[in-house]
C-alpha positions as CSV (number, residue, x, y, z in Angstrom):
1,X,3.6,-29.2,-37.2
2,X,3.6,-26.9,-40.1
3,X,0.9,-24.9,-40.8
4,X,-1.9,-26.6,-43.2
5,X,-3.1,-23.7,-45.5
6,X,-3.1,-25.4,-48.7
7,X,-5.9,-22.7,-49.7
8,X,-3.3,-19.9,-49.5
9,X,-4.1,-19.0,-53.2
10,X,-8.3,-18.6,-52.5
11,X,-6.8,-16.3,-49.3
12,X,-5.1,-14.0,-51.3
13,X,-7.8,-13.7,-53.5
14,X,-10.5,-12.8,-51.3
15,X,-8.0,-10.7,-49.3
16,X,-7.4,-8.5,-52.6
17,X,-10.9,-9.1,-54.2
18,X,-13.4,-10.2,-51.6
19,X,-16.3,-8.9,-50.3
20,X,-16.2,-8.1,-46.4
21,X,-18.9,-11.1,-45.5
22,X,-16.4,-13.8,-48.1
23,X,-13.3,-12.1,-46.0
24,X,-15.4,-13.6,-42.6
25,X,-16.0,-16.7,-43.4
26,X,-12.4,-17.4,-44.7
27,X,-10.8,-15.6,-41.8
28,X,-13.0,-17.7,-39.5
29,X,-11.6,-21.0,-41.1
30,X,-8.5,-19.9,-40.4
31,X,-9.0,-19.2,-37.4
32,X,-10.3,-22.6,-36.7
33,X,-6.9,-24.0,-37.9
34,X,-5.3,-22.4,-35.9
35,X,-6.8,-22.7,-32.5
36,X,-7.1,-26.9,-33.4
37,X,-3.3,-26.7,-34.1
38,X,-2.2,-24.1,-31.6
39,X,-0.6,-26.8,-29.0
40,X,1.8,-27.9,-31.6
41,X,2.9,-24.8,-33.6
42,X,6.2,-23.5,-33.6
43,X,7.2,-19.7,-34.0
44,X,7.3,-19.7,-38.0
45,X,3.9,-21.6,-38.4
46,X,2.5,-18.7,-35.9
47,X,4.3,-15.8,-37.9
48,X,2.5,-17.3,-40.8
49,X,-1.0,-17.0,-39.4
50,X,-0.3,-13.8,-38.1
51,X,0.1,-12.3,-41.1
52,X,-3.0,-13.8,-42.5
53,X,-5.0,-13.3,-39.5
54,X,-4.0,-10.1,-39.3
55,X,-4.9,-9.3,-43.4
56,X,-7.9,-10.9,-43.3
57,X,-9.2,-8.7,-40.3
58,X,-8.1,-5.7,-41.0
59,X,-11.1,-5.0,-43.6
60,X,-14.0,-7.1,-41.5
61,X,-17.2,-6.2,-39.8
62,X,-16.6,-5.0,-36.1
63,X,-18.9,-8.2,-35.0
64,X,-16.0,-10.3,-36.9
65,X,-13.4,-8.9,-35.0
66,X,-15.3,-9.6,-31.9
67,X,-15.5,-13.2,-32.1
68,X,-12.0,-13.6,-33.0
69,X,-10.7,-11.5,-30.1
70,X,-13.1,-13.5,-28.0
71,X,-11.3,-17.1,-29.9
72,X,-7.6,-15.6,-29.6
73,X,-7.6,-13.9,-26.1
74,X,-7.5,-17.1,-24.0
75,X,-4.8,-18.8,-26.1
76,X,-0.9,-18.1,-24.6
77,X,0.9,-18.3,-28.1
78,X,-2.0,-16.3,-29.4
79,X,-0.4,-14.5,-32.7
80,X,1.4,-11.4,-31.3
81,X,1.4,-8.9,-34.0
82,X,-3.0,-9.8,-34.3
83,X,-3.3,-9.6,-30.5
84,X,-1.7,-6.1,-30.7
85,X,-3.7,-4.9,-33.2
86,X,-7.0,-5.6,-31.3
87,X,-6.1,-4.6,-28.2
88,X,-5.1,-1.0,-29.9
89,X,-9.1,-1.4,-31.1
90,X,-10.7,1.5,-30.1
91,X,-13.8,-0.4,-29.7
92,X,-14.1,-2.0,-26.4
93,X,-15.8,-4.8,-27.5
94,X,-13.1,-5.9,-29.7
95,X,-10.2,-5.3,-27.4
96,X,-11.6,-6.0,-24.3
97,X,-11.5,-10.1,-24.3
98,X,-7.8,-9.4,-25.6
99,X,-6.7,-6.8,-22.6
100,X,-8.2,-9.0,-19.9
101,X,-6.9,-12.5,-20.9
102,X,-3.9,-12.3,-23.6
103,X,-0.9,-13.4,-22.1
104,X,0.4,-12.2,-25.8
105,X,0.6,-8.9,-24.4
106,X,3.8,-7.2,-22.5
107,X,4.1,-4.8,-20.3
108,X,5.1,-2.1,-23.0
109,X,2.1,-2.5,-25.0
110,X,-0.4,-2.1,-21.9
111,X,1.3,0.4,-20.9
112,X,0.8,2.4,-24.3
113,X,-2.7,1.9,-24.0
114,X,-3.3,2.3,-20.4
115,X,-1.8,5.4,-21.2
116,X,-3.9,7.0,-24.3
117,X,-7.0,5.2,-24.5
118,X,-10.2,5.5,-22.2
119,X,-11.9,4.3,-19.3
120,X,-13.2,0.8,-20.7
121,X,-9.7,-0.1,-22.3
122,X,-8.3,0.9,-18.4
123,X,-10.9,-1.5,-16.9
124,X,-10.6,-4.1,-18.8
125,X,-6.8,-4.1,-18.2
126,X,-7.5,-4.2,-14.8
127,X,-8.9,-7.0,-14.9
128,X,-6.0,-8.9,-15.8
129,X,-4.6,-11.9,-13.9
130,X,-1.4,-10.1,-12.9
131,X,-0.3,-6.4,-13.3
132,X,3.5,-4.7,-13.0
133,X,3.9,-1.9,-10.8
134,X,4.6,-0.3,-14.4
135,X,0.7,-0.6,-15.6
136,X,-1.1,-0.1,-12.5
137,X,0.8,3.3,-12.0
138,X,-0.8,4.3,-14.9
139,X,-4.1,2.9,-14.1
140,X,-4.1,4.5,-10.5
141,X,-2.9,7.9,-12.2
142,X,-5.6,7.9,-14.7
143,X,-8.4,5.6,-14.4
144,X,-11.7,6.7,-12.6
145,X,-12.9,5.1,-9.7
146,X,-14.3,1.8,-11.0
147,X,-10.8,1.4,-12.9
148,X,-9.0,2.2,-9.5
149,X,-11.4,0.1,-7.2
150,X,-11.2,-2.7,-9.5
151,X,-7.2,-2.4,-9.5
152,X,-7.5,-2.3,-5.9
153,X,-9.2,-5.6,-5.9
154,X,-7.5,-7.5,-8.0
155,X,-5.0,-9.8,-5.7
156,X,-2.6,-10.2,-8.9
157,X,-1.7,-6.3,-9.3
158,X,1.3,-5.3,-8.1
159,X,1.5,-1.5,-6.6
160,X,4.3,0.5,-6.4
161,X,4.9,2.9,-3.0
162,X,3.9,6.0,-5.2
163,X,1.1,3.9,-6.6
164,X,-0.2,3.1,-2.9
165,X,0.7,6.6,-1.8
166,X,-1.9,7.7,-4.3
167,X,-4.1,5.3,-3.2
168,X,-4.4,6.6,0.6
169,X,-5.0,10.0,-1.0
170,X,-7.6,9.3,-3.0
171,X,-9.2,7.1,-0.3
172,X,-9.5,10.2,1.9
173,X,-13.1,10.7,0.4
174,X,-14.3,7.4,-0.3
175,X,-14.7,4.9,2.6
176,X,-15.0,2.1,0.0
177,X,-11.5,2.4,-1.8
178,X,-10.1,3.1,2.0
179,X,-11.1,-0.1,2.9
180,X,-10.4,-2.1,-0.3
181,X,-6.6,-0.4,0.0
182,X,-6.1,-1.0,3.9
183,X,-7.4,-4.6,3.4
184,X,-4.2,-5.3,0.8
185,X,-1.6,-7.6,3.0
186,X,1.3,-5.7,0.8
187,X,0.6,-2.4,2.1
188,X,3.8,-0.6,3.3
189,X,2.5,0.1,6.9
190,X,3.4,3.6,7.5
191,X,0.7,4.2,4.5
192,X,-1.6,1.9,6.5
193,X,-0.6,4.3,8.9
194,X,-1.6,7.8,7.4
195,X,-4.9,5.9,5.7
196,X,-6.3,5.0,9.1
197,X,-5.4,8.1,10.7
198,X,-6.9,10.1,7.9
199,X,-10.2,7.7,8.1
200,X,-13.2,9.0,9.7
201,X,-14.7,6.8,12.1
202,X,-16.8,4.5,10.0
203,X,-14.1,3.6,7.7
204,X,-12.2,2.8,10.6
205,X,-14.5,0.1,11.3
206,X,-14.6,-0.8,7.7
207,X,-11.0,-1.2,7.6
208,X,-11.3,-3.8,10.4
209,X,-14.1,-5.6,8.9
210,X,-12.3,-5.9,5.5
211,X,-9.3,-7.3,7.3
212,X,-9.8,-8.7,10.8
213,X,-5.9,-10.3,10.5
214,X,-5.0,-7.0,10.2
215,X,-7.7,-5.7,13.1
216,X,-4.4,-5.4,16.2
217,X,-2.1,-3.6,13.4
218,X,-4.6,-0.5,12.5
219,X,-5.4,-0.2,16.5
220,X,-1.9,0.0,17.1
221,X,-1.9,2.2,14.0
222,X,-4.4,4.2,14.9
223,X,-3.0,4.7,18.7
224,X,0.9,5.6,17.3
225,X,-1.1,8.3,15.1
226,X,-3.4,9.8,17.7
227,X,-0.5,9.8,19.9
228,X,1.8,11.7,17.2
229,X,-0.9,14.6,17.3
230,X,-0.8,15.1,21.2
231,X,2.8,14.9,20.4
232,X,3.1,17.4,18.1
233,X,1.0,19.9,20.0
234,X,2.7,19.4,23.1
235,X,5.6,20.9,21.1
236,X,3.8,23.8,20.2
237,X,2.6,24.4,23.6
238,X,3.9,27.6,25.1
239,X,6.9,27.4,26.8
240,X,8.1,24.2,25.1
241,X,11.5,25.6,23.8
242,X,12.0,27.3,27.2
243,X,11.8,24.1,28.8
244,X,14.2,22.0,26.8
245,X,16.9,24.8,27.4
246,X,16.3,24.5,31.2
247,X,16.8,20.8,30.5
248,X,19.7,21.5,28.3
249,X,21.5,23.6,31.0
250,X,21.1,21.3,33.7
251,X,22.3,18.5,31.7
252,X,25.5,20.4,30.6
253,X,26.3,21.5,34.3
254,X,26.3,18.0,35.2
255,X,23.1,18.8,37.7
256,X,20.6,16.5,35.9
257,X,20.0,14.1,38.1
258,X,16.8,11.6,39.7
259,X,16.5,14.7,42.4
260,X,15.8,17.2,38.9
261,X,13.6,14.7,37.4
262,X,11.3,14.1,40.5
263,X,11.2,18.2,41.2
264,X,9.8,18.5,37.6
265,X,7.7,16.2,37.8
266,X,6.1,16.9,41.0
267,X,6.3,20.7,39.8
268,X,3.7,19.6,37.0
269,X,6.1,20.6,34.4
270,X,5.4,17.8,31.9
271,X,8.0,19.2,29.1
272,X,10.9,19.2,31.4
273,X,10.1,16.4,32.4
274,X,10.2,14.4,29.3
275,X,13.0,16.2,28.0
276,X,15.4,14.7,31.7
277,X,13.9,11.5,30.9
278,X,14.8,11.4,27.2
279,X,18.2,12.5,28.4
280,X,19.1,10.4,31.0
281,X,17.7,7.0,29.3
282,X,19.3,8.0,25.9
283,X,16.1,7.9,23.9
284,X,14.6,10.6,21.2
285,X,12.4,13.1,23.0
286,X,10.0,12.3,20.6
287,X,9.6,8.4,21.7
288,X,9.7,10.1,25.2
289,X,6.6,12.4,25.3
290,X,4.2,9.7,23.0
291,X,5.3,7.7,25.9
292,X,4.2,10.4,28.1
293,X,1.0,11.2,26.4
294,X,0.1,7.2,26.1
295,X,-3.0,5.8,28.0
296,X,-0.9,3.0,29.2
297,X,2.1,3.2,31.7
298,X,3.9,0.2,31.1
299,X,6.7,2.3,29.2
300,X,7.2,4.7,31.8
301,X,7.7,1.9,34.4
302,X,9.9,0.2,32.3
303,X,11.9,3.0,31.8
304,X,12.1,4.4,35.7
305,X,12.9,1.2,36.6
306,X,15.8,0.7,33.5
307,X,17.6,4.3,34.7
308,X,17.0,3.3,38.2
309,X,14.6,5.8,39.4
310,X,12.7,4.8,43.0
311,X,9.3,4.4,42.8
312,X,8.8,7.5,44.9
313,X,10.4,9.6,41.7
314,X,8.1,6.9,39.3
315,X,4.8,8.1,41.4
316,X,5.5,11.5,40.5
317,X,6.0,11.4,36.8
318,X,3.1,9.0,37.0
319,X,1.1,11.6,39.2
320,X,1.7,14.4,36.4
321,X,0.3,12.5,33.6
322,X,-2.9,11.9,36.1
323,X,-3.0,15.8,36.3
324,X,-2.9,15.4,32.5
325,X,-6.1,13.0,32.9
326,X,-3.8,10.8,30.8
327,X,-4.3,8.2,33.3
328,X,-6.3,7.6,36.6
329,X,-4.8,8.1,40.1
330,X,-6.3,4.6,40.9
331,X,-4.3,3.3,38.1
332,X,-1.3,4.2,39.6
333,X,-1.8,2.5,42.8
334,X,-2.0,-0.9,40.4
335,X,1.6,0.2,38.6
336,X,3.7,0.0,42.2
337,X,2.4,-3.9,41.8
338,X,3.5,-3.6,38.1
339,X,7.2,-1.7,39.1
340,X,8.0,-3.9,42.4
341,X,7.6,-7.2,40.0
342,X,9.6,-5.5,36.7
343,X,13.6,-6.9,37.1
344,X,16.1,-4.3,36.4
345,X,17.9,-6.7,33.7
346,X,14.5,-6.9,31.8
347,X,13.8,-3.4,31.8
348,X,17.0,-2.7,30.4
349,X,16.9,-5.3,27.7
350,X,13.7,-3.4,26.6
351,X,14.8,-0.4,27.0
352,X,17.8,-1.3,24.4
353,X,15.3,-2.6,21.8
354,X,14.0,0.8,21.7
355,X,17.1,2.6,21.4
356,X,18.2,0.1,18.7
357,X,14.7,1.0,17.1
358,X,15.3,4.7,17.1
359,X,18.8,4.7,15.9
360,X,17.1,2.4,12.6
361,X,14.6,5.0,12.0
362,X,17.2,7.5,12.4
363,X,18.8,6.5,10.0
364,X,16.1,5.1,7.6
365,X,15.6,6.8,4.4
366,X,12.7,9.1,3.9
């Protein structure tokens, strides 16, 4: 189809001579052309009524401009060089139908105005079927919290990690955005990690509620985090460096042995004796002592009976984290039934899944 504007002459006229009410009405029978012909217009016909369109509203009343962003915005081969000019409106009215719907509009361009116009331009591009991790960096960085929340909301934005690492730090002080962002299925999980460790108790809850799929990863989330702080000040307990040297010495002399690791443990020295079990099952003393600190044995039996401890050496350790009040001693007379059952082959196989997880961490970037 090529485009019908056999009154071209009566355009340029009133684009040159007419008054800004004649400019409206011809602007709006263009207009009319060319959303009844959109379907069937190739590149050249749309060139043509871009340049007309975009002539003919450049010198119109703002309530003019309004209704033709509000014709243009939903229509895919909208013309480009019009739908550019509208959205760089700095009237929100005009260029907010055209930064919601336009699929006219690239990333570049909402980018451009993302990043020097205001609040009401940002909200409206939030509201956007989809978003590039490009655009909502921007919108993240500089939009307030109804641009962010509604960001947050909108299941066709894409975030990048800086972009959700922002995200958990602005949620530290509002419960709303922490749940919003924990109740995204593409957060990277050790930011659902730090958000629900950083949440107070209520937005724990929230969290759950906003995404009960999700309900067994934040417990688990918030019992690795919980037991990362008794980690960490366990290691800045006194005597911690004195201990792992003790270790260190024993291990080196070739006098670490289950005799060492039951004398420790019955001794109530809990560092050495995570440090002699770290050794002699070949795991990270850190995976160790959050084993250790843990309200639940099942690691500590898995690992006695993967090394080949007795249970009489397993009691102990098991004793020392009573004396901790980590466990109960009535829960230990139910992990014998728990140990006798555990096959050494199984406890092994475990115990290698770890080590294969620890050497991937190792070894992930940071």
């Amino acid at each position: 189809m090529n485009a019908d504007l056999s009154f071209i002459d009566e355009i340029e006229n009133v684009i040159v001579h007419g008054a800004a009410d004649r400019r409206s009405q011809i602007l709006a029978r263009v207009t009319d052309l060319f959303v009844l012909g959109s379907p069937r217009l190739s590149e050249n016909d749309i060139s043509i009524f871009d340049d007309v369109i975009g002539r003919l509203s450049a010198k119109i009343e703002q309530s003019a401009q309004v209704l033709l962003a509000n014709r243009l915005a939903p229509i895919a081969n909208s013309p480009p060089k019009t739908i550019r000019a509208l959205a760089l409106h700095d009237a929100i009215e005009v260029a907010g139908p055209v930064l919601t719907q336009s699929a006219r509009l690239d990333d570049a361009t909402l980018a451009e105005i993302a990043t020097h116009k205001g609040q009401g331009h940002l909200l409206a591009i939030a509201h956007r079927p989809s978003l590039s991790e490009t655009v909502t960096d921007i919108l993240v960085e500089r939009g307030n919290r109804d641009v962010v929340f509604d960001t947050v909301e909108n299941r066709g934005a894409r975030f990048s990690r800086l972009g959700f690492a922002r995200l958990v730090q602005q949620s530290e002080s509002d419960e709303g955005l922490a749940a919003s962002v924990g109740a995204r299925p593409d957060i990277p999980p050790h930011l659902l990690l730090t958000l629900v460790a950083r949440a107070s108790e209520t937005a724990r809850a929230r969290l759950e509620a906003a995404n009960p799929q999700a309900k067994k990863a934040v417990g688990e989330a918030v019992a690795e985090a919980a037991l990362k702080v008794q980690a960490e000040v366990l290691e800045e307990a006194p005597g911690y460096a004195a201990g792992l040297a003790i270790v260190e010495n024993l291990q080196q002399s070739g006098r670490l042995n289950e005799q060492a690791l039951a004398e420790f443990a019955k001794c109530g020295a809990f560092v050495e004796t995570s440090a002699a079990l770290a050794v002699m099952a070949e795991l990270p003393l850190s995976f160790i002592e959050q084993a250790m600190v843990s309200d639940r044995s099942e690691r500590v039996l898995v690992l006695g009976r993967a090394i080949g401890l007795s249970w009489p050496t397993v009691k102990e350790i098991l004793s020392l984290r009573a004396d901790k009040r980590i466990i109960s001693e009535s829960d230990i007379a139910h992990a014998l039934a728990s140990f006798e059952r555990l096959r050494t082959q199984t406890a092994q196989e475990i115990v290698g899944y770890y080590r294969a997880r620890a050497r991937i961490k190792s070894v992930r970037p940071a």
